[in-house]
N, C-alpha and C positions, 0 to 999 in steps of 0.2 A: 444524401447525407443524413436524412431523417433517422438511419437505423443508430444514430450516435446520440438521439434521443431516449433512446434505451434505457441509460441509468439516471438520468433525472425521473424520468416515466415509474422505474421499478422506486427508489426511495423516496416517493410519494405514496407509492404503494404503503411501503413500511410506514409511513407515518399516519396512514390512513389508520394501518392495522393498531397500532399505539394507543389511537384513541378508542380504539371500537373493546377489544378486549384481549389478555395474556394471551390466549387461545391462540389469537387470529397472529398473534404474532409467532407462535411456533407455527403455524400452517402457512404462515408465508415463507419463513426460515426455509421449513423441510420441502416446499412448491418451489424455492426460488431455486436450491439448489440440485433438485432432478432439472428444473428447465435447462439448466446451465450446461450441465452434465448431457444430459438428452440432449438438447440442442447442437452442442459441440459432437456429439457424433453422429448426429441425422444429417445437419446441417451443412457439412461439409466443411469449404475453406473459404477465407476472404483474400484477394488479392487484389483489392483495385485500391487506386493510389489518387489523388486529388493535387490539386494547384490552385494558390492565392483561394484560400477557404477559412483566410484569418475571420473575416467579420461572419460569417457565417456557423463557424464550430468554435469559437474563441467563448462567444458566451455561453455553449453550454458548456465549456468548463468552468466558467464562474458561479454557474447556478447552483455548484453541486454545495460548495462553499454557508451560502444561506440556507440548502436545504439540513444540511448536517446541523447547523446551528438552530434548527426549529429541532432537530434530532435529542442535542442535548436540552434544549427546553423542557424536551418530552420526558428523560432522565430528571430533570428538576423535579418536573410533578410528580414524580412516583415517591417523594417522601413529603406529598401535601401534608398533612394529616402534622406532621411537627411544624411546620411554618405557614399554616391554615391561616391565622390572622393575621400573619404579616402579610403576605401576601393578596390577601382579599382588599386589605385596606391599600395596598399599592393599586393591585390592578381593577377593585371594582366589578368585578365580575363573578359575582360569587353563585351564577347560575348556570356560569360552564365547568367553573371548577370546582364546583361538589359532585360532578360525575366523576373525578380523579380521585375520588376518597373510597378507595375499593380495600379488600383484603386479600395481599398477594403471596402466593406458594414461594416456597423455594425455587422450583420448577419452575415459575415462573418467572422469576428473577434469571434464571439459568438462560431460556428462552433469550428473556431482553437482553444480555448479555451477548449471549452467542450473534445478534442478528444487529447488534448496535458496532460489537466490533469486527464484524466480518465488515459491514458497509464503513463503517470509520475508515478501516484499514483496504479494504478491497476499493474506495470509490475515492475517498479522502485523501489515503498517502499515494494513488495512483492519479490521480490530477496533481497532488501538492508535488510529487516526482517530476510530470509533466511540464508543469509550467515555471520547476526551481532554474529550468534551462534555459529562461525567456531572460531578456535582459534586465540588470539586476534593477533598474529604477522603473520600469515596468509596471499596469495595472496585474500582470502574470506575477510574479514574481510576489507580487506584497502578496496577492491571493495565494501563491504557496505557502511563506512562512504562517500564516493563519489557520491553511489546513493542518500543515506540517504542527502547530501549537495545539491542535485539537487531539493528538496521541500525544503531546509532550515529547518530542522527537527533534528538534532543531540539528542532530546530529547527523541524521540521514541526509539532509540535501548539502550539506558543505562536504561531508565526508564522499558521498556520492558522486559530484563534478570534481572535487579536487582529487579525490584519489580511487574511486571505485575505476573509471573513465580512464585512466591512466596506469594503475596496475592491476585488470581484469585478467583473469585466467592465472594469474602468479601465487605467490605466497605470500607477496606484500602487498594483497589484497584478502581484509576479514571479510569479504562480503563476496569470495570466489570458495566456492564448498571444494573439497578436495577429494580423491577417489576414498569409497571406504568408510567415508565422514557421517558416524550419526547425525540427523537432523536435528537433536535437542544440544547435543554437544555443541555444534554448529550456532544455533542461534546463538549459544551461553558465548563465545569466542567471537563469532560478528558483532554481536550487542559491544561487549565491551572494547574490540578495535575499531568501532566506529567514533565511541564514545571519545576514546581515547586520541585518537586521527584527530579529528574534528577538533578536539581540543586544541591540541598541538597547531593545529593550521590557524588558527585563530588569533592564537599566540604569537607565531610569530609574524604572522600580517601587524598585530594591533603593533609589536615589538619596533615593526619599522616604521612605525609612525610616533614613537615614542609612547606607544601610552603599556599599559599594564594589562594581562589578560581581563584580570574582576573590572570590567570596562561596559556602561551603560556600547561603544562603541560595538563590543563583543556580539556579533550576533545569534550566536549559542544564548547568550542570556537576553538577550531582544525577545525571540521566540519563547522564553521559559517565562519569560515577564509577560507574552501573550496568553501561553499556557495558565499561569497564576489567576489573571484575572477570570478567563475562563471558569474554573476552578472554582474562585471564588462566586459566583454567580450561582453556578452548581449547588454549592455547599447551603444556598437557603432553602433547600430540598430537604437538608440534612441529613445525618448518617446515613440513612439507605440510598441514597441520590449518589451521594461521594463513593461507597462501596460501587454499586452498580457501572459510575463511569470508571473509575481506576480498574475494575476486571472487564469493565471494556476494552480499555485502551491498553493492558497487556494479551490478551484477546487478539487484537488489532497486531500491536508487534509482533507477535508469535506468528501471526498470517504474512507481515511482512518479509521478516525473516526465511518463513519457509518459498518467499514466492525466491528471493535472493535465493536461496538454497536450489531451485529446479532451474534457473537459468544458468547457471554456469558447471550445476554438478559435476568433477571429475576433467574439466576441459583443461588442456594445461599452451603457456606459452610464455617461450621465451624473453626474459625484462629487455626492453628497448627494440623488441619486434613491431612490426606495425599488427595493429588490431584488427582484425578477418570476421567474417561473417563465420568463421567456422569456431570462432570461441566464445560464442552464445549457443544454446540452446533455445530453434526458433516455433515459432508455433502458427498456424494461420486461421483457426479455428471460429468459424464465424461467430457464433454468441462471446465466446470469451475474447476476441479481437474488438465486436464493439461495445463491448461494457467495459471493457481496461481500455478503452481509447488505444490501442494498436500497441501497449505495451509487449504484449504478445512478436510481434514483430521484433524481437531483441537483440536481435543478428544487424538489423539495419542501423538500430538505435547507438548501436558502441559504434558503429563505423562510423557516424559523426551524431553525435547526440544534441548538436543544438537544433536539428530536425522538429517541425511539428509532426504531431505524428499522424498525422493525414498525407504527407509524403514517404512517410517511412516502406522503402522496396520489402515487398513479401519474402525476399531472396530461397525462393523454392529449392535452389542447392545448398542450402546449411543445412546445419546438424537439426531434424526435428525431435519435439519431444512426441510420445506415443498419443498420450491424449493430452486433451484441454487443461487449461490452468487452473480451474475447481478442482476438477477432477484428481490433476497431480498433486494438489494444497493437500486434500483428503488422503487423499492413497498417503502420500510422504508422512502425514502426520498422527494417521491411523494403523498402517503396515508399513513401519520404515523399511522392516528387514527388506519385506517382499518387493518394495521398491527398488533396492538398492539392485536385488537381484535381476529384476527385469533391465534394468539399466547396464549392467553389465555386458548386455547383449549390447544395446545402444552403442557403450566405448567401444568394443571392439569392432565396431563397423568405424568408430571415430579412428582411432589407430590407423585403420589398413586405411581409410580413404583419405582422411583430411591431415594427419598429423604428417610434419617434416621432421624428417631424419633426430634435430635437435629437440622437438619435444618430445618423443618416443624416447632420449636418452635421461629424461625429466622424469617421466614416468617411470622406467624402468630401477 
């Protein structure tokens, strides 16, 4: 179970690299994501499966939590230099952090960006996913809405159990991509049915409890009120600490979105069907199986998703994707055409093999 050590392991690395210099942090960037890439195709597949490995792998999903939030610290310091004595006179330590009083490139800014929200959103919203499944009064659970507050996102995990889970593969699902479907369009149309979903479900939960949406009960605004404070701790960074995290955390969304974009692309089914391994898009690709904790396995996860995903079945007969989940993040969001195009191949193997009579009359 050590190889789930992996991403605690790598975003130490990244933090290492924060301190030492801009450089090291584009050389991890562009190192982290050939190993990914490499890995998933040297490496083979992962199929082995675990029992009762709650105390064992539960806290290193919690670890990721505190690592992120020494991440955003790291973000803070990058606008020493405007809030130099405020901060000296708080923290007293005025001989580690005159090392952070550097002068930084655009480029390097770009760098921090790229590498803050790839891990926010690749490590972040993929544990805060994980663990939004766990029961709701849970130490899982608070740890989701935390990470989930670290993109400013409280919409993906109520929209995602209440309605991703229940209408996958349809059309009354924003966060199932459809044949044909730009990837930019796509986010723009998930973003906003999730926003929108989420809302609505919130509303009418608090409704039947008599209260009012704009409700401290609300847990859209729980999590936004997490986010805020966040936020504000940021902001004694000042403008370039605040710049840096908000093109983080849309950074981060846009990785989210496109990961929702390659799991369901093109897959269609029936409203009040029972949900099949064949209307995910599954993958078993050892590095990106255990740095996303087995989201990778997506096929198992809708067939019942209160799964940890140390039990999640490999199910080697679904639909897979060609390559690893870096790999398709890049390709969809670099050559969507050519994406689309290679996948075309993909559905029509879906068609003849997996689709019944009624979704082929969906498609057509």
């Amino acid at each position: 179970m050590l190889k789930y050590c992996l991403t605690p392991i790598i975003l130490l690395g990244l933090l290492v690299c924060d301190w030492l210099d801009p450089s090291a942090v584009w050389i991890f960037f562009l190192g982290f994501s050939a190993f990914v890439i490499i890995g998933d195709t040297l490496f083979g597949n992962d199929r082995v499966q675990y029992q009762n490995a709650e105390n064992k792998l539960n806290p290193i999903l919690y670890l990721i939590l505190p690592l992120l939030l020494i991440k955003l610290f790291n973000i803070t310091l990058l606008g020493m230099s405007d809030t130099q004595a405020i901060i000296f006179k708080i923290l007293s330590a005025d001989s580690f952090f005159s090392g952070w009083q550097r002068s930084y490139s655009n480029l390097d800014y770009f760098g921090i960006v790229l590498s803050s929200g790839l891990f926010m959103g690749g490590f972040g919203t993929v544990v805060g996913h994980e663990l939004v499944h766990r029961k709701k009064n849970s130490v899982g659970f608070k740890v989701s809405n935390w990470l989930l507050a670290l993109t400013w996102d409280p919409a993906f995990g109520i929209e995602h159990v209440h309605g991703h889970h229940k209408y996958v593969a349809t059309y009354n699902d924003p966060e199932s991509a459809r044949r044909g479907e730009g990837v930019y369009s796509f986010i723009f149309r998930s973003t906003i049915g999730t926003l929108k979903n989420a809302w609505k479900w919130e509303s009418e939960r608090l409704a039947q409890k008599g209260l009012t949406a704009v409700s401290f009960q609300n847990k859209m605004i729980q999590v936004y009120f997490r986010s805020a404070i966040l936020t504000a701790l940021i902001s004694l960074g000042g403008s370039t600490s605040l710049i840096v995290y908000f093109a983080s955390v849309i950074w981060a969304k846009i990785l989210l979105e496109t990961v929702n974009y390659l799991e369901h692309y093109g897959l269609v089914r029936l409203s009040g069907t029972p949900i099949e391994p064949k209307h995910s898009w599954n993958s078993n690709h050892k590095v990106s199986s255990y740095l996303l904790f087995n989201l990778t396995r997506h096929s198992a996860h809708h067939e019942k998703g209160t799964l940890p995903f140390w039990e999640l079945n490999p199910n080697v007969n679904a639909p897979m994707l060609p390559y690893g989940y870096l790999s398709m993040v890049y390709f969809i969001l670099l050559l969507p055409w050519q994406y689309r195009k290679i996948m075309e191949n993909k559905l029509a193997h879906w068609d003849a093999n997996y689709a019944s009579p009624e979704e082929l009359n969906l498609i057509g």
